[in-house]
PANU-543465 format. One record per residue: x, y, z of N, C-alpha, C, O in turn; chain. Coordinates in Angstrom, 3 decimals. Example, Ala and Ser with C-alpha at 12.3 -4.5 7.8 and 13.67 -1.06 7.14 Angstrom:
2
@n.X: 13.190, n.Y: -5.690, n.Z: 7.800, ca.X: 12.300, ca.Y: -4.500, ca.Z: 7.800, c.X: 13.200, c.Y: -3.300, c.Z: 7.800, o.X: 14.236, o.Y: -3.319, o.Z: 8.465, cadena: A
@n.X: 12.850, n.Y: -2.250, n.Z: 7.080, ca.X: 13.670, ca.Y: -1.060, ca.Z: 7.140, c.X: 12.900, c.Y: 0.030, c.Z: 7.870, o.X: 13.409, o.Y: 1.138, o.Z: 8.039, cadena: A
END
This chain:
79
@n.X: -7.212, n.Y: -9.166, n.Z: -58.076, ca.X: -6.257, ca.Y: -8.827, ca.Z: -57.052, c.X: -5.774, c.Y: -10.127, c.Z: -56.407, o.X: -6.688, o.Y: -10.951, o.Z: -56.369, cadena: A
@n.X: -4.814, n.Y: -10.496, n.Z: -55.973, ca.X: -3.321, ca.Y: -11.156, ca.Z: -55.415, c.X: -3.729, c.Y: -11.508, c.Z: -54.212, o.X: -3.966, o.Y: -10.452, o.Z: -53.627, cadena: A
@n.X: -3.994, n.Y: -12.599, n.Z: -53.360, ca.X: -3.698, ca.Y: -12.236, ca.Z: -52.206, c.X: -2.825, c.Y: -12.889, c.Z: -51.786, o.X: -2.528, o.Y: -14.030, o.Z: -52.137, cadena: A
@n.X: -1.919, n.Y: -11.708, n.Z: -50.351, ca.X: -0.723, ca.Y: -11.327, ca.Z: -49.855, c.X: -0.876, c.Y: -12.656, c.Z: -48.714, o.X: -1.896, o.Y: -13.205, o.Z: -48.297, cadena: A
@n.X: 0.422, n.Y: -12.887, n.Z: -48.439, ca.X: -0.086, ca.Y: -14.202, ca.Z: -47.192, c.X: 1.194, c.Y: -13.306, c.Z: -46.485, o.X: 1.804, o.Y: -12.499, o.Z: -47.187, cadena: A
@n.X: 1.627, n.Y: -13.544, n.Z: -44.758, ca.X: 2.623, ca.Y: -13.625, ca.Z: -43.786, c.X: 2.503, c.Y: -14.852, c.Z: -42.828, o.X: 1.512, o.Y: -15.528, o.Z: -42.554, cadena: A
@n.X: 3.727, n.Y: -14.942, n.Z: -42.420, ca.X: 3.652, ca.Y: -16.112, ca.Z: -41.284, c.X: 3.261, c.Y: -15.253, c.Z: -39.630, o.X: 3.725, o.Y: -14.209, o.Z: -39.170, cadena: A
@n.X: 2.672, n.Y: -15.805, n.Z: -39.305, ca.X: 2.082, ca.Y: -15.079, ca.Z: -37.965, c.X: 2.503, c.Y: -16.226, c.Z: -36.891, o.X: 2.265, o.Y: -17.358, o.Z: -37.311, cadena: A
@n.X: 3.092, n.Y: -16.169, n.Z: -35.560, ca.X: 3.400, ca.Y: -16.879, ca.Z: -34.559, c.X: 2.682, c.Y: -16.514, c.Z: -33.693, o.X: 2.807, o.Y: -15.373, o.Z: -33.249, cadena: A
@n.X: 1.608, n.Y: -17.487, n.Z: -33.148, ca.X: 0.738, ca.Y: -17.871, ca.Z: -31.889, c.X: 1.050, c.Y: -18.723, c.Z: -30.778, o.X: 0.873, o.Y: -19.940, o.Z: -30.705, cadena: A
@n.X: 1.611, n.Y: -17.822, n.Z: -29.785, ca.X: 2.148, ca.Y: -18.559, ca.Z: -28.657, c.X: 1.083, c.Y: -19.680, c.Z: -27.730, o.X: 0.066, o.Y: -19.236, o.Z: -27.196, cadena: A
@n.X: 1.456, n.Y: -21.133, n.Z: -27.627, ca.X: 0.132, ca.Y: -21.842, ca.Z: -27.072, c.X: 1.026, c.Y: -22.239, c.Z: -25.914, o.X: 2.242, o.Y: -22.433, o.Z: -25.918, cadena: A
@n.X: 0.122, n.Y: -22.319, n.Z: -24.890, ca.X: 0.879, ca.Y: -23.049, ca.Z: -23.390, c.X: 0.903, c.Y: -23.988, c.Z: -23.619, o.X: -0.025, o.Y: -24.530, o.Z: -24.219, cadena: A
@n.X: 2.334, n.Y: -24.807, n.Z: -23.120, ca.X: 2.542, ca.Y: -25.757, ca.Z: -23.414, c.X: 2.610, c.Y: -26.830, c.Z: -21.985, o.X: 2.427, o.Y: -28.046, o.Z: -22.024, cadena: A
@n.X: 2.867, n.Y: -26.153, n.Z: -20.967, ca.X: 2.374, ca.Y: -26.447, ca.Z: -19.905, c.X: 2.644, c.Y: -26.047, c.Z: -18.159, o.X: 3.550, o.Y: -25.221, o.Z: -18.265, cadena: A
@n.X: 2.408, n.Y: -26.157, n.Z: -16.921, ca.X: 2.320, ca.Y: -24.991, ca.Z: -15.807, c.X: 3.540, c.Y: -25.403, c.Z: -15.204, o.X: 4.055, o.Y: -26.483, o.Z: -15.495, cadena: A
@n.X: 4.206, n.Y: -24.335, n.Z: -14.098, ca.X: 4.867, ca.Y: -24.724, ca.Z: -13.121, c.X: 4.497, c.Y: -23.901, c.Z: -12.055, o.X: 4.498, o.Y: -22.670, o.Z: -12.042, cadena: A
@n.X: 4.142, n.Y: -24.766, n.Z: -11.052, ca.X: 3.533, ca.Y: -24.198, ca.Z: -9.477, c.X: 4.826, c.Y: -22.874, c.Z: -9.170, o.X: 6.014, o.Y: -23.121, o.Z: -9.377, cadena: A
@n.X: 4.448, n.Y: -21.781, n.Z: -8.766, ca.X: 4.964, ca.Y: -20.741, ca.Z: -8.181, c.X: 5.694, c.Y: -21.271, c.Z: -7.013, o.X: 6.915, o.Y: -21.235, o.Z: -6.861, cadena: A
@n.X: 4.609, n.Y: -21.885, n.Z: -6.008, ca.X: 5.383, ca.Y: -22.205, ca.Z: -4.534, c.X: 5.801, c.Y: -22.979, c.Z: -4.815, o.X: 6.896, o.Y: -22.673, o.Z: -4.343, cadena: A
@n.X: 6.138, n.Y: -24.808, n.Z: -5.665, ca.X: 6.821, ca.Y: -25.668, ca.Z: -5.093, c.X: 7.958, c.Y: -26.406, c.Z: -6.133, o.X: 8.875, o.Y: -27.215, o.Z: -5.992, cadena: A
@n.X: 7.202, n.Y: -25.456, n.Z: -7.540, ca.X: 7.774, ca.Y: -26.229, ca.Z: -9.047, c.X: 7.548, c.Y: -27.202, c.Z: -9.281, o.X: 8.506, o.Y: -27.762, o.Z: -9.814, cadena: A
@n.X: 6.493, n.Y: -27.954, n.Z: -9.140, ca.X: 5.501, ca.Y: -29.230, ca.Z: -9.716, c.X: 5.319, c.Y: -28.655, c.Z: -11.128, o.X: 4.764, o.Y: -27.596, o.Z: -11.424, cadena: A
@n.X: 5.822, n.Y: -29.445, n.Z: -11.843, ca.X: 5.413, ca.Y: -29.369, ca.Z: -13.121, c.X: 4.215, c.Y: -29.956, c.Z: -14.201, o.X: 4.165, o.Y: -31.179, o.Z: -14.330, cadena: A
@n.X: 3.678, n.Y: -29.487, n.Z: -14.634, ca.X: 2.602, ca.Y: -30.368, ca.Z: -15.561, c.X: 2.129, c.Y: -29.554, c.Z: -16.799, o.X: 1.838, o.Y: -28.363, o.Z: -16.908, cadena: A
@n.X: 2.150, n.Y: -30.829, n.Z: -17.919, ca.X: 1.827, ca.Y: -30.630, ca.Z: -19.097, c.X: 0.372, c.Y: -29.848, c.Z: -19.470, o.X: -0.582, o.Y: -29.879, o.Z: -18.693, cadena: A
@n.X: 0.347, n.Y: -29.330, n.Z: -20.427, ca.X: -0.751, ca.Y: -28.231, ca.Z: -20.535, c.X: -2.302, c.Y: -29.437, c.Z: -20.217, o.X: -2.996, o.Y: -29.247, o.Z: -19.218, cadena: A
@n.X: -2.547, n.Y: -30.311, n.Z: -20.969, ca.X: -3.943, ca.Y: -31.100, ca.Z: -21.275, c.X: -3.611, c.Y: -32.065, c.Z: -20.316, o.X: -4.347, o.Y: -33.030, o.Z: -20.526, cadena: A
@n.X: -2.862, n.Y: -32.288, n.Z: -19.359, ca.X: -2.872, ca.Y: -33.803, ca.Z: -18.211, c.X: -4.109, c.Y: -33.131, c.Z: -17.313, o.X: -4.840, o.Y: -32.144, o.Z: -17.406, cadena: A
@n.X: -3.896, n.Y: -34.360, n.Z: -16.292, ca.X: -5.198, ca.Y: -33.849, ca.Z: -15.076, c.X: -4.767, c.Y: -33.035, c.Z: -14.094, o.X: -5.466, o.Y: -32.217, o.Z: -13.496, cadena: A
@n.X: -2.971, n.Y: -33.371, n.Z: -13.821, ca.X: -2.457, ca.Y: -32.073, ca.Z: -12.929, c.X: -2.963, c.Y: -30.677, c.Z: -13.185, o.X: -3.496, o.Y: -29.833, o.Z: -12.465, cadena: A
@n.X: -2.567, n.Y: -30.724, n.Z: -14.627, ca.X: -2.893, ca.Y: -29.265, ca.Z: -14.846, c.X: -4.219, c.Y: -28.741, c.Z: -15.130, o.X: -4.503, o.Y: -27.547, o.Z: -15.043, cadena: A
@n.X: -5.086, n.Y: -29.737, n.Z: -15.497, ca.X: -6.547, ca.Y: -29.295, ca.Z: -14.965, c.X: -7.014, c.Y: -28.622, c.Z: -13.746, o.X: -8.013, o.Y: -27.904, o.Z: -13.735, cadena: A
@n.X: -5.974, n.Y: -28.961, n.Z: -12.294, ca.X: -6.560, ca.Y: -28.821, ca.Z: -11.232, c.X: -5.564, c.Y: -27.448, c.Z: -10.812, o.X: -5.744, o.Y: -26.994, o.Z: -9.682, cadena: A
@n.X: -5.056, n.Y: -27.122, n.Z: -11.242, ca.X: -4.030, ca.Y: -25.808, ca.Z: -11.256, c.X: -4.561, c.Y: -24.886, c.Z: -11.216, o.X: -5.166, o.Y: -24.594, o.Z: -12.247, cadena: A
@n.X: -4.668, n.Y: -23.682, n.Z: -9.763, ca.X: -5.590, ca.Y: -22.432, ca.Z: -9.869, c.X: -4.945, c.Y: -21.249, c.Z: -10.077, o.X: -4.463, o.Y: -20.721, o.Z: -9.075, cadena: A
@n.X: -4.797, n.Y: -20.624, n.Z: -11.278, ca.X: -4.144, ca.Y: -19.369, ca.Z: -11.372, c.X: -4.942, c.Y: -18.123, c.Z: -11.566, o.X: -5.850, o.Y: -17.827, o.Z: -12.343, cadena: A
@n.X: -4.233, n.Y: -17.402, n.Z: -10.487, ca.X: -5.395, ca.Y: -16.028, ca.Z: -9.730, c.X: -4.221, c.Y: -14.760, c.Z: -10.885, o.X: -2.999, o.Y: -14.648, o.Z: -10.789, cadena: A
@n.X: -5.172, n.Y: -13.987, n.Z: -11.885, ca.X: -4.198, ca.Y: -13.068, ca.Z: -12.668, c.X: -5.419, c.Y: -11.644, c.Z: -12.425, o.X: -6.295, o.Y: -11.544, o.Z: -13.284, cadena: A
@n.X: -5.410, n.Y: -10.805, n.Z: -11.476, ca.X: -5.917, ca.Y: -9.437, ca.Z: -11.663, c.X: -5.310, c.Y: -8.554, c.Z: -11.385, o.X: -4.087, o.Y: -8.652, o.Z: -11.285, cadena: A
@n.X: -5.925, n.Y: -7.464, n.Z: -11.178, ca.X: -5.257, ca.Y: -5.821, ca.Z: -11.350, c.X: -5.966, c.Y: -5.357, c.Z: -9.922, o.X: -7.123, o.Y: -5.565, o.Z: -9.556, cadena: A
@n.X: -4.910, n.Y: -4.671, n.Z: -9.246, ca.X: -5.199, ca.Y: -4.723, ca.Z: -7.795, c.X: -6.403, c.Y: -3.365, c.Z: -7.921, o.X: -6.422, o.Y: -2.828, o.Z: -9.028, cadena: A
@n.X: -6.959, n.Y: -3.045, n.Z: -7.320, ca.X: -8.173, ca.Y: -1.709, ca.Z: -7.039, c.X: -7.706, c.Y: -0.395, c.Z: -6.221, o.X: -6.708, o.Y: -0.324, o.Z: -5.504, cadena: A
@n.X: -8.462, n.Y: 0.434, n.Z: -6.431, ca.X: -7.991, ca.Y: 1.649, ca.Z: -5.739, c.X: -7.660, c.Y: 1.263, c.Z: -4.071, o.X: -6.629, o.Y: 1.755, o.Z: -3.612, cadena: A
@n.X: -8.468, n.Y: 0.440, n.Z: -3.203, ca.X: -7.670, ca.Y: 0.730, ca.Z: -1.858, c.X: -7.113, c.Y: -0.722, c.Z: -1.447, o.X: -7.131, o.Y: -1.274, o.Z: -0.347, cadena: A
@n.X: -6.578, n.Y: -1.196, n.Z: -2.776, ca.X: -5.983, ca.Y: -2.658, ca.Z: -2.805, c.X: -4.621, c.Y: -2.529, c.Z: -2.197, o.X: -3.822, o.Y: -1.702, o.Z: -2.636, cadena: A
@n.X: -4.284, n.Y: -3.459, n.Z: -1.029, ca.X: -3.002, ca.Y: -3.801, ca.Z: -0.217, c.X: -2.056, c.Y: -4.001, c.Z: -1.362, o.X: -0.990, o.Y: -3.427, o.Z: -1.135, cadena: A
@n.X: -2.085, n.Y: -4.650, n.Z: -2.571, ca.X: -0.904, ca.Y: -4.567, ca.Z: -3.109, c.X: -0.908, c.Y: -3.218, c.Z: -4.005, o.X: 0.058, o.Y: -3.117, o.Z: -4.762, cadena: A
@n.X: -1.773, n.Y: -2.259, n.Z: -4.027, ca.X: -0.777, ca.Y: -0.963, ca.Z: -4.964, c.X: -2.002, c.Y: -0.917, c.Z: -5.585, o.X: -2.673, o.Y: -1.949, o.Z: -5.574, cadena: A
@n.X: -2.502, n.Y: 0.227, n.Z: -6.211, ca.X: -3.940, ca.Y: 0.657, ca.Z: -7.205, c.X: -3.170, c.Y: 0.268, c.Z: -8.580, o.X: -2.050, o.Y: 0.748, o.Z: -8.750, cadena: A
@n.X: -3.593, n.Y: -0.377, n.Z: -9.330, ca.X: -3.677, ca.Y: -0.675, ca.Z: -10.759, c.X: -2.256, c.Y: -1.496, c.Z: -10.943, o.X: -1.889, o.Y: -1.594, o.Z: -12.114, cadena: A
@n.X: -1.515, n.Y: -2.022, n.Z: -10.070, ca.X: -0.788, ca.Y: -3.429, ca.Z: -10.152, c.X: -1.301, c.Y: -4.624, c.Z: -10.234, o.X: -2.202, o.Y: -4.971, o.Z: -9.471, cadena: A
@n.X: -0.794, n.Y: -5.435, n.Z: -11.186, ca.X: -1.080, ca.Y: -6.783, ca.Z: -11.464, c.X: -0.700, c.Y: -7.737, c.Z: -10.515, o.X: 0.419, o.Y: -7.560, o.Z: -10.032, cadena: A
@n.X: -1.508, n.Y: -8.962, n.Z: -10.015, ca.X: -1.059, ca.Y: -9.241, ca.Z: -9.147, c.X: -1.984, c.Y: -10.967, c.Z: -10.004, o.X: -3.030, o.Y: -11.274, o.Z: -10.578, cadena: A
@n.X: -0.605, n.Y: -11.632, n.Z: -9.505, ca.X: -0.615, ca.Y: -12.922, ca.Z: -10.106, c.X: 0.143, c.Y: -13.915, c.Z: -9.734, o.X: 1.328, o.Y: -13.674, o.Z: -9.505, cadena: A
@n.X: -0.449, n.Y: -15.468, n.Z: -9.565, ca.X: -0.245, ca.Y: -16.738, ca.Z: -9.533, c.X: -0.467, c.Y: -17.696, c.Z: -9.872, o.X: -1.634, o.Y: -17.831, o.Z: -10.239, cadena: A
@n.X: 0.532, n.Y: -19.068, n.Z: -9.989, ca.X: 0.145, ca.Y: -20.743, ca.Z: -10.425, c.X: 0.169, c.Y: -21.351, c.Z: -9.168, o.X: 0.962, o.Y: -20.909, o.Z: -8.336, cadena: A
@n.X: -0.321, n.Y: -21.981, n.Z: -8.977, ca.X: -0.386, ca.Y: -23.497, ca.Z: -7.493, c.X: -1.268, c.Y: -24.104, c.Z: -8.110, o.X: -2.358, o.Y: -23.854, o.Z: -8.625, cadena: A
@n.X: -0.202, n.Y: -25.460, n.Z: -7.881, ca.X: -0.599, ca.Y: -26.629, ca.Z: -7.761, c.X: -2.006, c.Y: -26.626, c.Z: -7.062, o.X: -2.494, o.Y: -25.712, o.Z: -6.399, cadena: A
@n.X: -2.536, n.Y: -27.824, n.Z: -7.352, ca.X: -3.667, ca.Y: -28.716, ca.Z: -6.210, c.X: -3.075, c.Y: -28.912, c.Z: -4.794, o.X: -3.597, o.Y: -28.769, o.Z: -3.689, cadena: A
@n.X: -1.560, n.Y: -29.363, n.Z: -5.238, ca.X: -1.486, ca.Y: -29.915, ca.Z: -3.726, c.X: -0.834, c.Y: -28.268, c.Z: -2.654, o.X: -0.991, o.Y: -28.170, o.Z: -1.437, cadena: A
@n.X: -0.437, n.Y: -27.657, n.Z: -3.162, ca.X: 0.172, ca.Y: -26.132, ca.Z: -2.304, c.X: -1.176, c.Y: -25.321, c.Z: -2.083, o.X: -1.199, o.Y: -24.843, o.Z: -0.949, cadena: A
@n.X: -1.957, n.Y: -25.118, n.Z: -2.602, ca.X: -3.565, ca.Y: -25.158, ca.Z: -2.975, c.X: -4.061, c.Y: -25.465, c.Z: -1.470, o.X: -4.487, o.Y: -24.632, o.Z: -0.671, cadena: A
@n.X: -3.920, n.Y: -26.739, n.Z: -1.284, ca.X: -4.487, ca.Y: -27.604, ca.Z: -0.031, c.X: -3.848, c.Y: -27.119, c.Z: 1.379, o.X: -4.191, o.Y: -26.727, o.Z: 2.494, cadena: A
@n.X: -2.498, n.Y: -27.447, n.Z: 0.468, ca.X: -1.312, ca.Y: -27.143, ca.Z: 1.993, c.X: -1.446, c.Y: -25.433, c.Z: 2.432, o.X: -1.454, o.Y: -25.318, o.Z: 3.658, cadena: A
@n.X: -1.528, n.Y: -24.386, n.Z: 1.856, ca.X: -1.739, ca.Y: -23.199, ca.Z: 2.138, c.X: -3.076, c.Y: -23.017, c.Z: 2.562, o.X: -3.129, o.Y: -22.836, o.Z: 3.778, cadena: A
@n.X: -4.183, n.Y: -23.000, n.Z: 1.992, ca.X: -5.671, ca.Y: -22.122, ca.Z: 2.056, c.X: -6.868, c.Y: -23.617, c.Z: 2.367, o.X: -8.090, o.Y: -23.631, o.Z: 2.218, cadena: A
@n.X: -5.891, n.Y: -24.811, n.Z: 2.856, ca.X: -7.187, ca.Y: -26.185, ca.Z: 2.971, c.X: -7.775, c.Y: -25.893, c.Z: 4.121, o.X: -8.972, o.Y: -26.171, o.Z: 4.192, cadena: A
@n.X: -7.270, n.Y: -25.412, n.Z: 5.034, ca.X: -8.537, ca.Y: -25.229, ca.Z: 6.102, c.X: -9.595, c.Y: -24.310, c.Z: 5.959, o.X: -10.729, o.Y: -24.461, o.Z: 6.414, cadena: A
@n.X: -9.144, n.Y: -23.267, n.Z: 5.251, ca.X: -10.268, ca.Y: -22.528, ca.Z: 4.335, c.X: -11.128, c.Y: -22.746, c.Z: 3.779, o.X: -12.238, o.Y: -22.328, o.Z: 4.107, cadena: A
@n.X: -10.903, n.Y: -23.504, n.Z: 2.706, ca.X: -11.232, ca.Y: -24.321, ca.Z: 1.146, c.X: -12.953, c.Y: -24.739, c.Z: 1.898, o.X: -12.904, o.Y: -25.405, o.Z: 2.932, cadena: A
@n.X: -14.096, n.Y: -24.421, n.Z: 1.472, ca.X: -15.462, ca.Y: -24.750, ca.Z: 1.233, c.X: -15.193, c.Y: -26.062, c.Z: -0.027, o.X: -15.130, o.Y: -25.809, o.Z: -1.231, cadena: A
@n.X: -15.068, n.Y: -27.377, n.Z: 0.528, ca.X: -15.474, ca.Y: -28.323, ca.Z: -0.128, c.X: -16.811, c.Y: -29.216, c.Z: -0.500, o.X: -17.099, o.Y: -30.133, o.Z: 0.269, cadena: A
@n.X: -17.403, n.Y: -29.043, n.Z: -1.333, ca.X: -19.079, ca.Y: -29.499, ca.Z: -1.614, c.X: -19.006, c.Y: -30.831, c.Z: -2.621, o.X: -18.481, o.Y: -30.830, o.Z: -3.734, cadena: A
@n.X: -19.423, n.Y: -31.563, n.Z: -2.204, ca.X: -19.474, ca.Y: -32.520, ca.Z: -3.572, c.X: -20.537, c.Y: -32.230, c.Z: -4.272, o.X: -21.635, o.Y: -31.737, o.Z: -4.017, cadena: A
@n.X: -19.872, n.Y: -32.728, n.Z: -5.442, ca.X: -20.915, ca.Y: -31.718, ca.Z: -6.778, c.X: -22.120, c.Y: -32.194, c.Z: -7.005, o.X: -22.690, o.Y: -31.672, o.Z: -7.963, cadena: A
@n.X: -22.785, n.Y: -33.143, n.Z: -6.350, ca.X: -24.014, ca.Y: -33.343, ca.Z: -6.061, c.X: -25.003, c.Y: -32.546, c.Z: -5.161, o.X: -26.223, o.Y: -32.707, o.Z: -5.204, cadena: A
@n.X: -24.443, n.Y: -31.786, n.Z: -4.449, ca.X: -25.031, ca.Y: -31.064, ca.Z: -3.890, c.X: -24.914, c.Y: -29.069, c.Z: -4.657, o.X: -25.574, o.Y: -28.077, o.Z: -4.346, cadena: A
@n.X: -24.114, n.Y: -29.193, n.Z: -5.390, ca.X: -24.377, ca.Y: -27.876, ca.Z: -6.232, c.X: -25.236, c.Y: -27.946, c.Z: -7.617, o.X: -25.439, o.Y: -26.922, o.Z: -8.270, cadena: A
END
């Protein structure tokens, strides 16, 4: 028996753009290492809607500027 081949297309990121500010960065740089993107499905008594997706990119630096007084910073010597 023969075997059959097809071409198959696998989409790869090629690289991010911040939601809030459009900072751009290439997929493998260090910007985009530090890039936090939040992608879930909201819950039954979830503020945005039961079983809506709810999703974002930010930067490091919108990251800081929004949620830094928040942000629990540890240096990794101590974790």
């Amino acid at each position: 028996m023969m075997k059959k081949f097809r071409e198959k297309v696998v989409p790869e990121i090629s690289g991010y753009v911040c939601d809030r500010c459009g900072r751009e960065a290439e997929a493998h740089d260090g910007e985009a290492e530090e890039l936090l993107s939040i992608d879930r499905v909201g819950g039954y008594c979830s503020i945005f809607g039961d079983g809506n997706r709810i999703s974002v990119d930010i930067c490091q630096h919108c990251l800081k500027d929004v949620l830094g007084e928040w942000l629990r910073i540890v240096p990794l010597r101590f974790l």
